[in-house]
PDB file of N, CA, C and O in Angstrom:
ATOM      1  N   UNK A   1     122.751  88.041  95.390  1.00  0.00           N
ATOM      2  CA  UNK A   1     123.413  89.329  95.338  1.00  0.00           C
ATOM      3  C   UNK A   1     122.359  90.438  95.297  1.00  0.00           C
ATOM      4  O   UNK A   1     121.392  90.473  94.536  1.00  0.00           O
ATOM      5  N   UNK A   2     122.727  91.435  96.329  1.00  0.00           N
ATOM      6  CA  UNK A   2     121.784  92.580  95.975  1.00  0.00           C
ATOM      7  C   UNK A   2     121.701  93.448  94.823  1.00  0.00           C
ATOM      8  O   UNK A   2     122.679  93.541  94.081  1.00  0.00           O
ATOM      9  N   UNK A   3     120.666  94.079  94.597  1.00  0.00           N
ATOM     10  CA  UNK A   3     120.909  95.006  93.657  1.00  0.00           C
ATOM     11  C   UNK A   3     121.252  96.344  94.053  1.00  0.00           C
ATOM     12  O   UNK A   3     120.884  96.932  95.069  1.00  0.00           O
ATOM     13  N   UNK A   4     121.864  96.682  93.300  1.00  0.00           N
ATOM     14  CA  UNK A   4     122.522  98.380  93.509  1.00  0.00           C
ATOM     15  C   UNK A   4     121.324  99.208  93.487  1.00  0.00           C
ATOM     16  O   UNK A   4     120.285  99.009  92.858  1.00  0.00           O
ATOM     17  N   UNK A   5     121.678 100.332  94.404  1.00  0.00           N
ATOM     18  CA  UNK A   5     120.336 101.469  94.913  1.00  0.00           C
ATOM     19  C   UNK A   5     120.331 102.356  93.885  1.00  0.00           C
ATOM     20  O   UNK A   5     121.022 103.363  94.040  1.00  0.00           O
ATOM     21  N   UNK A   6     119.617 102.209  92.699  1.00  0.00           N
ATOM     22  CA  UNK A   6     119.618 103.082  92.019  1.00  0.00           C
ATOM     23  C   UNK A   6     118.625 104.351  91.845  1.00  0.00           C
ATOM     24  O   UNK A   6     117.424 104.079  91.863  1.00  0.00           O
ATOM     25  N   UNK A   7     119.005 105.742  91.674  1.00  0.00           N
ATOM     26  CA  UNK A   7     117.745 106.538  92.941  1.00  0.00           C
ATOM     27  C   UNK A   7     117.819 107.376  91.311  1.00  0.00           C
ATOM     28  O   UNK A   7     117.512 108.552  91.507  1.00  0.00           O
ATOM     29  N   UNK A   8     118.016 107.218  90.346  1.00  0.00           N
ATOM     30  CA  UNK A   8     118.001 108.154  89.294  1.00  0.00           C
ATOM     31  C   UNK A   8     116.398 108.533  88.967  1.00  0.00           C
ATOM     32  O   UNK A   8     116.063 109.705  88.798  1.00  0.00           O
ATOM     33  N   UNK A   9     115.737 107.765  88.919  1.00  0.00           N
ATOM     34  CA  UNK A   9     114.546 108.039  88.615  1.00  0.00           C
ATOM     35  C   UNK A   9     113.790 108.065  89.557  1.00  0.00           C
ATOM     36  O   UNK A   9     112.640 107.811  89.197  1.00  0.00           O
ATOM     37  N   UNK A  10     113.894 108.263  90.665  1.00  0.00           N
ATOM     38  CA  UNK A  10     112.998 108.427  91.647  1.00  0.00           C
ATOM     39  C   UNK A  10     112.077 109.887  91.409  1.00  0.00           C
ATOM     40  O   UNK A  10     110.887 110.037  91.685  1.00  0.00           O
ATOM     41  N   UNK A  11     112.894 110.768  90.888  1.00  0.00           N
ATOM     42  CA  UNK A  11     112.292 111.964  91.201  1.00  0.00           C
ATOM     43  C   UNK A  11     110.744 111.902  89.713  1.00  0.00           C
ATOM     44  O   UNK A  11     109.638 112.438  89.644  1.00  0.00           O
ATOM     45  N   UNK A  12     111.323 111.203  89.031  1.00  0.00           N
ATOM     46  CA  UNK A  12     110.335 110.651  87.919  1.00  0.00           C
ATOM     47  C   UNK A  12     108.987 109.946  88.787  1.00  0.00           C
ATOM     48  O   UNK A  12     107.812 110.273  88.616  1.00  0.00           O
ATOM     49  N   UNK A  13     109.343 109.200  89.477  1.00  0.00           N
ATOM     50  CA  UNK A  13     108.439 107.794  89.598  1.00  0.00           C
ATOM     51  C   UNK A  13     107.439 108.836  91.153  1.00  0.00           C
ATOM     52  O   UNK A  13     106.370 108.514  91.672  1.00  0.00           O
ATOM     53  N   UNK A  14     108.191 109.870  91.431  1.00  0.00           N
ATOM     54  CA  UNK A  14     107.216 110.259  92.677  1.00  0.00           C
ATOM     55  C   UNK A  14     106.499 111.234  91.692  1.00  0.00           C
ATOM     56  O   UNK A  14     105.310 110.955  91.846  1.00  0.00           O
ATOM     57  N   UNK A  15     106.581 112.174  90.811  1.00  0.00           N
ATOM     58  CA  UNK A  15     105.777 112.838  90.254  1.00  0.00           C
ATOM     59  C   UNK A  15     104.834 111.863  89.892  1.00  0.00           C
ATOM     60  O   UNK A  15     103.744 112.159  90.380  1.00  0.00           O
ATOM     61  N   UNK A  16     104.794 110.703  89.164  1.00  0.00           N
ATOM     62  CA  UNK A  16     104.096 110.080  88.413  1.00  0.00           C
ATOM     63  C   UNK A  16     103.049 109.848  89.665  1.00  0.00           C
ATOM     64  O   UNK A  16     101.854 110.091  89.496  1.00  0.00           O
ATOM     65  N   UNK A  17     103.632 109.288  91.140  1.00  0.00           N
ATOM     66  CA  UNK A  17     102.692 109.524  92.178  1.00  0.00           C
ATOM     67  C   UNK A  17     101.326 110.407  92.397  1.00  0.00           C
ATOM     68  O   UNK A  17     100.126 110.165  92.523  1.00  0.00           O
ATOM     69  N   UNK A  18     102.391 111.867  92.366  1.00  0.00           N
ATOM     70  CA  UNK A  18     101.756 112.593  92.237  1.00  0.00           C
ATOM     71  C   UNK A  18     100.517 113.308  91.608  1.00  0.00           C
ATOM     72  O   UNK A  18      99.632 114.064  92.008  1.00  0.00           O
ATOM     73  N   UNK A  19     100.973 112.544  90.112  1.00  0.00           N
ATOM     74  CA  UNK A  19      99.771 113.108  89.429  1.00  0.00           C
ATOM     75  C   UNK A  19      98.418 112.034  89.108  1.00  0.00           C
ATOM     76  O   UNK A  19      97.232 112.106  88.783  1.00  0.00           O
ATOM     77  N   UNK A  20      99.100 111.363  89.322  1.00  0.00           N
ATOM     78  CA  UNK A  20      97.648 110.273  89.461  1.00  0.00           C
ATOM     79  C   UNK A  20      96.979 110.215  90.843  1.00  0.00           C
ATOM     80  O   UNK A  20      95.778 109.979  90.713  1.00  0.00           O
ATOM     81  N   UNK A  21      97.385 110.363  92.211  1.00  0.00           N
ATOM     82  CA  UNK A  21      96.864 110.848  93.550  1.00  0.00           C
ATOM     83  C   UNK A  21      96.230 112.246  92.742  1.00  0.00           C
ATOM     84  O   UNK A  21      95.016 112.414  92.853  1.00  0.00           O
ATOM     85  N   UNK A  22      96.785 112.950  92.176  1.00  0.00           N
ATOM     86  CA  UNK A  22      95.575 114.615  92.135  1.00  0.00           C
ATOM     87  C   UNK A  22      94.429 113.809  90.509  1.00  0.00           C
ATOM     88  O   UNK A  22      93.565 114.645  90.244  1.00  0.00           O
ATOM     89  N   UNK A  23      94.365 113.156  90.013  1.00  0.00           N
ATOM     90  CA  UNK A  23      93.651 112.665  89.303  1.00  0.00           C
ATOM     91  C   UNK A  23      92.582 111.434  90.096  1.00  0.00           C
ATOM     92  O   UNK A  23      91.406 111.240  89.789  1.00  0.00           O
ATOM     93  N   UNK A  24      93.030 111.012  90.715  1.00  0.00           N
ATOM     94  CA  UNK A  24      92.214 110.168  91.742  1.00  0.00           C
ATOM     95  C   UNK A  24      91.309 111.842  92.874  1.00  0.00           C
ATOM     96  O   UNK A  24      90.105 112.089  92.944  1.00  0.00           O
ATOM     97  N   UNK A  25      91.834 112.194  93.177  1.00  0.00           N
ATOM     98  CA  UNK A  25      91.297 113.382  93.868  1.00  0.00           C
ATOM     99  C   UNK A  25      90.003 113.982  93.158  1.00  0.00           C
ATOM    100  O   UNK A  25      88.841 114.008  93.561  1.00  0.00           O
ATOM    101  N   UNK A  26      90.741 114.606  91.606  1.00  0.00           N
ATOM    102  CA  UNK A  26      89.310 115.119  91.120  1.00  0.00           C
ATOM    103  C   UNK A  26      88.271 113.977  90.016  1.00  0.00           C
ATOM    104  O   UNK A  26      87.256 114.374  89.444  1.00  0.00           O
ATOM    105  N   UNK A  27      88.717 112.790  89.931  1.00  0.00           N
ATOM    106  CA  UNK A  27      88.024 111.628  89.636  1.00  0.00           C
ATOM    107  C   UNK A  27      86.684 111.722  90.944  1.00  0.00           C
ATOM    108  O   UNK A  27      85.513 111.523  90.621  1.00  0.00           O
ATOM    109  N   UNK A  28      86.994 111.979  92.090  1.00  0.00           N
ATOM    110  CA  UNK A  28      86.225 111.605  93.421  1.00  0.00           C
ATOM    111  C   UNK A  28      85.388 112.435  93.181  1.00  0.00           C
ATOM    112  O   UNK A  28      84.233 112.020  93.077  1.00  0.00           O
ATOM    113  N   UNK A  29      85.636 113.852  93.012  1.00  0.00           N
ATOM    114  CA  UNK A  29      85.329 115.424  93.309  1.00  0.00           C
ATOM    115  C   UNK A  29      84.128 114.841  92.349  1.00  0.00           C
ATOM    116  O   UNK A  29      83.176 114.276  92.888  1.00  0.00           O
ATOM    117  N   UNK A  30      84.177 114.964  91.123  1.00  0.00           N
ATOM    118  CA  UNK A  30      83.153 114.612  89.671  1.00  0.00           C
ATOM    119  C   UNK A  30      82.339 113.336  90.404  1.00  0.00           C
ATOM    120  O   UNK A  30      81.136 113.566  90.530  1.00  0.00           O
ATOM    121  N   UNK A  31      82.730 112.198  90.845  1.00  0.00           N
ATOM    122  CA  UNK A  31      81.733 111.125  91.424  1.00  0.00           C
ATOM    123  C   UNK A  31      80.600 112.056  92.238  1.00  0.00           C
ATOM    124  O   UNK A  31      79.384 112.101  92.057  1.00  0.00           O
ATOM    125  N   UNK A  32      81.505 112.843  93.278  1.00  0.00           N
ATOM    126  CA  UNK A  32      80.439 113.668  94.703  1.00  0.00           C
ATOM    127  C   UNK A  32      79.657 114.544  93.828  1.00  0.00           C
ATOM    128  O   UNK A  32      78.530 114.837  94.227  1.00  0.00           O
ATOM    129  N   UNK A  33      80.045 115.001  92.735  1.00  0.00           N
ATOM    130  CA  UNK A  33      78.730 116.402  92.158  1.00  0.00           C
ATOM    131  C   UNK A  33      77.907 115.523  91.357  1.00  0.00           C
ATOM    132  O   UNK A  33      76.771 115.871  91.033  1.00  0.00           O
ATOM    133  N   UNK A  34      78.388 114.427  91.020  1.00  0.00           N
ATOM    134  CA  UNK A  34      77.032 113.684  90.162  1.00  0.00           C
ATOM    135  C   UNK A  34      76.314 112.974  90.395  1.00  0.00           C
ATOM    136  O   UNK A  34      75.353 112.560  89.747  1.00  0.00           O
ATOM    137  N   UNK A  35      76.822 112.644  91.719  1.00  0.00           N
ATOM    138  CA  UNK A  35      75.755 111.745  92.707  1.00  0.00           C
ATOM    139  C   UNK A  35      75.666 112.414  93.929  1.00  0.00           C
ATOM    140  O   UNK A  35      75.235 111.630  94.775  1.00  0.00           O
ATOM    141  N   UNK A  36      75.850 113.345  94.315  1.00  0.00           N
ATOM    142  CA  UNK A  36      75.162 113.902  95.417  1.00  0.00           C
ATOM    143  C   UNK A  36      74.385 113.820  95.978  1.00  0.00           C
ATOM    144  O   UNK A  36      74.535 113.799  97.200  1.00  0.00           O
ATOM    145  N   UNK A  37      73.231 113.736  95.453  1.00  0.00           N
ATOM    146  CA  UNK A  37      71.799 113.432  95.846  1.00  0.00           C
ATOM    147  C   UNK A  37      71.352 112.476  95.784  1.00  0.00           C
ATOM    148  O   UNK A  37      70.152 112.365  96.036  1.00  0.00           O
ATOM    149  N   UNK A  38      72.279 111.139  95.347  1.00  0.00           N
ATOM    150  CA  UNK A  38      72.293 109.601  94.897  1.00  0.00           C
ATOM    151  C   UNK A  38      72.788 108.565  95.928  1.00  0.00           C
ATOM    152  O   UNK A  38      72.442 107.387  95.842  1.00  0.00           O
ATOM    153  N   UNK A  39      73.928 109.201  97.297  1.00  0.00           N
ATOM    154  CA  UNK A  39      74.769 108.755  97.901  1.00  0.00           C
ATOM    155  C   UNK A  39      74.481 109.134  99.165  1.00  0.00           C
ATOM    156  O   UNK A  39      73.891 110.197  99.362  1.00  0.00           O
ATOM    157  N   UNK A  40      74.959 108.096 100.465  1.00  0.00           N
ATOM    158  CA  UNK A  40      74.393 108.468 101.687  1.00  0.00           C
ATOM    159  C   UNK A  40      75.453 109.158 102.300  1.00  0.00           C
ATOM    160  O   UNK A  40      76.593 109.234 101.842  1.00  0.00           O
ATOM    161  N   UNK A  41      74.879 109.871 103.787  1.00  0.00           N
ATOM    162  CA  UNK A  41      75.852 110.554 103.875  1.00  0.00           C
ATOM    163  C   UNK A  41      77.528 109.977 104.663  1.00  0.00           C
ATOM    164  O   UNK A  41      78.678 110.366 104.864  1.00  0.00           O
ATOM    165  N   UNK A  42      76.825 109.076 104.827  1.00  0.00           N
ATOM    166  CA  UNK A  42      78.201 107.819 105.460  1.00  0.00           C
ATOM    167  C   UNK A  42      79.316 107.454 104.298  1.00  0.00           C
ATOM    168  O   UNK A  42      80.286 106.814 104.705  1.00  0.00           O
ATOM    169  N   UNK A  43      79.285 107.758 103.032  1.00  0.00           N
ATOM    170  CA  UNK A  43      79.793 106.947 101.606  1.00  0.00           C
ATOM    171  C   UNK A  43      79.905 108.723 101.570  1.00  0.00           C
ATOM    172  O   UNK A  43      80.990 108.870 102.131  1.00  0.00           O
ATOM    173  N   UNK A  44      79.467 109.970 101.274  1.00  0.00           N
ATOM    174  CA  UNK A  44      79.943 111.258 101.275  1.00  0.00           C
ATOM    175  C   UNK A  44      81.486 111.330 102.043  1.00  0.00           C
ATOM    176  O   UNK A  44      82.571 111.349 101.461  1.00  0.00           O
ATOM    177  N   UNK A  45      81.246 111.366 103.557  1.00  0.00           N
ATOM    178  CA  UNK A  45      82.014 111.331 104.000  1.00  0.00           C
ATOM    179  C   UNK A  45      83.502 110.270 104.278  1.00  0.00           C
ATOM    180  O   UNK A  45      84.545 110.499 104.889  1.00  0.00           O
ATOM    181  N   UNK A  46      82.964 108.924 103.438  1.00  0.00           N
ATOM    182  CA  UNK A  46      84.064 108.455 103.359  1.00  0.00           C
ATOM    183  C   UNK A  46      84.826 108.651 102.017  1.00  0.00           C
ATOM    184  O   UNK A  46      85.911 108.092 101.858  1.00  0.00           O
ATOM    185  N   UNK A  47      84.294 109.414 101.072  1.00  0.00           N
ATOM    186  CA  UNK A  47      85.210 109.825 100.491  1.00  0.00           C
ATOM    187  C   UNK A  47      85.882 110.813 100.378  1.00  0.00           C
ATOM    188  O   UNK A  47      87.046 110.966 100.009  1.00  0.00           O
ATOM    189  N   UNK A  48      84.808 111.783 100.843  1.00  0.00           N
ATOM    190  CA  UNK A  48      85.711 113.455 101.617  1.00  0.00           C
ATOM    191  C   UNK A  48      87.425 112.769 102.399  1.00  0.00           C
ATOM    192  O   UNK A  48      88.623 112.910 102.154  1.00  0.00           O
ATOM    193  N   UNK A  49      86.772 112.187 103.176  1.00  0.00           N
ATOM    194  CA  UNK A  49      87.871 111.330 103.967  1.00  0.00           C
ATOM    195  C   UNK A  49      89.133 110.902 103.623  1.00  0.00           C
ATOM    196  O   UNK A  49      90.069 110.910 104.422  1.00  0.00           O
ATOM    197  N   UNK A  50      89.222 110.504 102.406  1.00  0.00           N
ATOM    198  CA  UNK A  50      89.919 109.535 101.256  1.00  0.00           C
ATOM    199  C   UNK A  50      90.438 110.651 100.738  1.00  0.00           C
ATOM    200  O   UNK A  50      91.641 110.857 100.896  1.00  0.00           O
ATOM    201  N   UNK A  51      89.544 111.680  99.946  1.00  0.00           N
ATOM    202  CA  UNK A  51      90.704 112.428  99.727  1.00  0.00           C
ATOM    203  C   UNK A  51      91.432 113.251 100.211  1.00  0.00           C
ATOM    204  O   UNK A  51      92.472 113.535  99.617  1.00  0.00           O
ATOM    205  N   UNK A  52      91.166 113.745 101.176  1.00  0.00           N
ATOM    206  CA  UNK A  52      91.615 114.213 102.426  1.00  0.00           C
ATOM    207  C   UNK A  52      92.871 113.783 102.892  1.00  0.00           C
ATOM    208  O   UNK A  52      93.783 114.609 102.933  1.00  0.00           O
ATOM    209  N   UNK A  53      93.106 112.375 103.327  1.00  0.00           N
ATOM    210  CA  UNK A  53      94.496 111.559 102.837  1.00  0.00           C
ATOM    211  C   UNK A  53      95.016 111.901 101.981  1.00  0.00           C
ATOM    212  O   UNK A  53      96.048 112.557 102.124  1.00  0.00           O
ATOM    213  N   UNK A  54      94.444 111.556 100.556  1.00  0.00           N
ATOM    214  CA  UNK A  54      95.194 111.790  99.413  1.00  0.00           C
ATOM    215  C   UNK A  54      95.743 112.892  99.778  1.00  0.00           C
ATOM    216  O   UNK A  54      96.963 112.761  99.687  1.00  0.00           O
ATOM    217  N   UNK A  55      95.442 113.956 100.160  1.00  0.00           N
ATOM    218  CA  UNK A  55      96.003 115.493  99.722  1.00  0.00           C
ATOM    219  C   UNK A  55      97.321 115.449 100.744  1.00  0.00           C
ATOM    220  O   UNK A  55      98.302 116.174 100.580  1.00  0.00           O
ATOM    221  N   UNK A  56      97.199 114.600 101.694  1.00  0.00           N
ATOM    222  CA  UNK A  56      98.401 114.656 102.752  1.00  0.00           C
ATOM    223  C   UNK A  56      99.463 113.505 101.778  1.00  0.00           C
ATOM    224  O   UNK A  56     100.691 113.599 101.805  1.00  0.00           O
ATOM    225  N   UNK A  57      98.963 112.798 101.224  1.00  0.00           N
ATOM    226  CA  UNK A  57     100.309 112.137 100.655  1.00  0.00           C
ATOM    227  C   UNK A  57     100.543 112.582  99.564  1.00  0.00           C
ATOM    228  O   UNK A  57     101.389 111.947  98.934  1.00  0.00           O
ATOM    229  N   UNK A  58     100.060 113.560  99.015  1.00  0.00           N
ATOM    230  CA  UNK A  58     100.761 114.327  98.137  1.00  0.00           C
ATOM    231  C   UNK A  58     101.379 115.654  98.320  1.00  0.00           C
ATOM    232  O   UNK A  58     101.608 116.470  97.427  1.00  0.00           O
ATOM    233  N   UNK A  59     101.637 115.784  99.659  1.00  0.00           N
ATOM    234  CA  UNK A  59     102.417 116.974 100.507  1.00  0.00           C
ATOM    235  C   UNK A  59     103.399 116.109 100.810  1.00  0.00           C
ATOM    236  O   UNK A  59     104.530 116.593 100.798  1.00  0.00           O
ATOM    237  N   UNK A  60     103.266 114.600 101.166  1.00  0.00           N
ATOM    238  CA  UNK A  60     104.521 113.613 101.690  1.00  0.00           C
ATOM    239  C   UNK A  60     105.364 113.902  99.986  1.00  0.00           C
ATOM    240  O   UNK A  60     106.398 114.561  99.883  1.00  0.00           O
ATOM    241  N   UNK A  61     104.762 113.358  98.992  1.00  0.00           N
ATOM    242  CA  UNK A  61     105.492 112.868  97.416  1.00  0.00           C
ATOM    243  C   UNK A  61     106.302 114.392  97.604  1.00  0.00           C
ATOM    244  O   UNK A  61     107.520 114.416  97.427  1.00  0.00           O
ATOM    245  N   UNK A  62     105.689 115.437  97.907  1.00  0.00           N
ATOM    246  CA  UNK A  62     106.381 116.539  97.406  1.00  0.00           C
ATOM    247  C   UNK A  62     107.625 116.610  98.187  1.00  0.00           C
ATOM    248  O   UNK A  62     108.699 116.749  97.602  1.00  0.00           O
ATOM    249  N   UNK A  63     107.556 116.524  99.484  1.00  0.00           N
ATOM    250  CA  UNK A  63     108.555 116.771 100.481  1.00  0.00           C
ATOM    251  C   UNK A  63     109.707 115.707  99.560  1.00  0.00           C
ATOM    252  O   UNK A  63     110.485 116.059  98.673  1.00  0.00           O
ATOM    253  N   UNK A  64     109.519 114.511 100.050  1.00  0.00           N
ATOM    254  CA  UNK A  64     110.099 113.426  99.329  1.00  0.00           C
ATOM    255  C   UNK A  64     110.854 113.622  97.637  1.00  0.00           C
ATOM    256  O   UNK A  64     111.919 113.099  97.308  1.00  0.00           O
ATOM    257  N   UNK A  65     110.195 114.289  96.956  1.00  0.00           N
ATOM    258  CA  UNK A  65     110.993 114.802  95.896  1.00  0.00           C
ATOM    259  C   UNK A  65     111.894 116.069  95.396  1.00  0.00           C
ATOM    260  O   UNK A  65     112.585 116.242  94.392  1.00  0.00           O
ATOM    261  N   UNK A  66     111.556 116.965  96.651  1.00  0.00           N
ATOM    262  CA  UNK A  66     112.659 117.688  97.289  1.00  0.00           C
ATOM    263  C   UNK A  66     113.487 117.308  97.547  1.00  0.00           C
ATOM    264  O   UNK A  66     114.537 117.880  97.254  1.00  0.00           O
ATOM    265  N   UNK A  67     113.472 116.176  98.213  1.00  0.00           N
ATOM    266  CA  UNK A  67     114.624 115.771  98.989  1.00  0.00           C
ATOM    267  C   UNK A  67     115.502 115.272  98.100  1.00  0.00           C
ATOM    268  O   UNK A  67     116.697 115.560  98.046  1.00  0.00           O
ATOM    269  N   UNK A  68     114.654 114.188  97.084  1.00  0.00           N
ATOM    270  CA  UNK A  68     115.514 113.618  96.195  1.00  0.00           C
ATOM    271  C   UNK A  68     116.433 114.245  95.113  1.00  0.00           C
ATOM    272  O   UNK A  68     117.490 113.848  94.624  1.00  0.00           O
ATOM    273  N   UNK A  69     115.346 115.854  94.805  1.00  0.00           N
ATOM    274  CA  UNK A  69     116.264 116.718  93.894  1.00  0.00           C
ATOM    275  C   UNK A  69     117.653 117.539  94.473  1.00  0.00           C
ATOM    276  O   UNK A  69     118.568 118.088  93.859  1.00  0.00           O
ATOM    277  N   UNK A  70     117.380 117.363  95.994  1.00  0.00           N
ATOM    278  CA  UNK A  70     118.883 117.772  96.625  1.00  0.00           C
ATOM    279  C   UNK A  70     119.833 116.644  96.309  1.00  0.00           C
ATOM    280  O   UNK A  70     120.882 117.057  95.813  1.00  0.00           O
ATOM    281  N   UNK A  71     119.776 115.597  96.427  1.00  0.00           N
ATOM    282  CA  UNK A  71     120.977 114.909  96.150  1.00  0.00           C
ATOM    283  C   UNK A  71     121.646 114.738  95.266  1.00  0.00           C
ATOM    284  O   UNK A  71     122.663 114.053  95.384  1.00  0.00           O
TER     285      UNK A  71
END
């Protein structure tokens, strides 16, 4: 038997997304200023990269919890 779609807490569980993607973000930010001069520039840019993503899936969580607070 399936389980019933229960969407009550969604709008909970995408913030929680949210704020750990912007904590992973400036977790990175603090890695790049303290090793700057420690790190090549191939490993720079793959994490510029990374968060760079991040910042787009936390424009997705937002859209997405819009949506969910309309219903």
């Amino acid at each position: 038997m399936a389980k019933p779609d229960n969407r009550a807490d969604n709008e909970e569980h995408l913030q929680e997304h949210i704020d750990q993607t912007q904590a992973n973000i400036q977790e990175a930010e603090n890695y790049l200023d303290e090793h700057a001069d420690e790190i090549s520039v191939n490993e720079r840019q793959t994490i510029e990269d990374k968060n760079h993503r991040r910042k787009e899936s936390i424009k997705g969580f937002i859209d997405e919890k819009k949506d969910e607070a309309e219903q």
